[in-house]
N, C-alpha and C positions, 0 to 999 in steps of 0.2 A: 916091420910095420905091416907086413901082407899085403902088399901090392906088388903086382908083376908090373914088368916095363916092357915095351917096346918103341922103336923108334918110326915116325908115318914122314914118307918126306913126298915132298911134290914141287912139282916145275913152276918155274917162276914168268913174269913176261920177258925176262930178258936172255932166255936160255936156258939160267944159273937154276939151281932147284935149293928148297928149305930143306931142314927136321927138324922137327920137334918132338921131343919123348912124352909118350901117353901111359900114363898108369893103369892098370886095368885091378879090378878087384871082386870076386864074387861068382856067383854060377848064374844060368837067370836070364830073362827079357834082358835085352842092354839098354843101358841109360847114361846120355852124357850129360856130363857136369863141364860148363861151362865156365873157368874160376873169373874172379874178378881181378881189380888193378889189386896190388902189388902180384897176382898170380896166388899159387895153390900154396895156403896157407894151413891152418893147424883146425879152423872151422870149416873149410872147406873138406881138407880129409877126414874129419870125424862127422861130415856127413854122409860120403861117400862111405864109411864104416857101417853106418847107421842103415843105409839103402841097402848096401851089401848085403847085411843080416837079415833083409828083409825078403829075400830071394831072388836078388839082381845082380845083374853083374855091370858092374859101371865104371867105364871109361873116362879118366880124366887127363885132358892134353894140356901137355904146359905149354902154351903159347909164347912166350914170351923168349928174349935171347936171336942171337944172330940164325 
C-alpha cells in the first residue's frame, strides 16, 4: 500500500506507557491526519494518498487499541 510504519509510545499517569503505530507516507511539509471513530479506514487512506501525491508527507496514527 506504500506506507511506512512506525511505532510512537509515551508515558501514561500511572507509570505504565502506550503505542500506537503511525503510518507515514510521502516526501514533503508534514501533515497529520487525524482518523475518525471506527479508526483509519479505506477513505481516510486514500486521502492520505491523495495529500501524499501532492508533495507532503503525512503522518497517520492509529489511535485506537490497548
Amino acid at each position: 500500500d506504500g506506507f511506512g510504519r512506525f511505532d510512537f509510545s509515551g508515558p501514561l499517569a500511572a507509570g505504565e506507557s502506550v503505542s500506537h503505530p503511525v503510518y507515514v507516507l510521502g516526501e514533503g511539509p508534514p501533515i497529520v491526519i487525524w482518523q475518525e471513530l471506527p479508526g483509519i479506514g479505506v477513505s481516510t487512506a486514500d486521502l492520505a494518498r491523495k495529500i501524499a501525491a501532492e508533495g507532503y508527507r503525512v503522518y497517520l496514527p492509529h489511535m485506537f487499541g490497548p
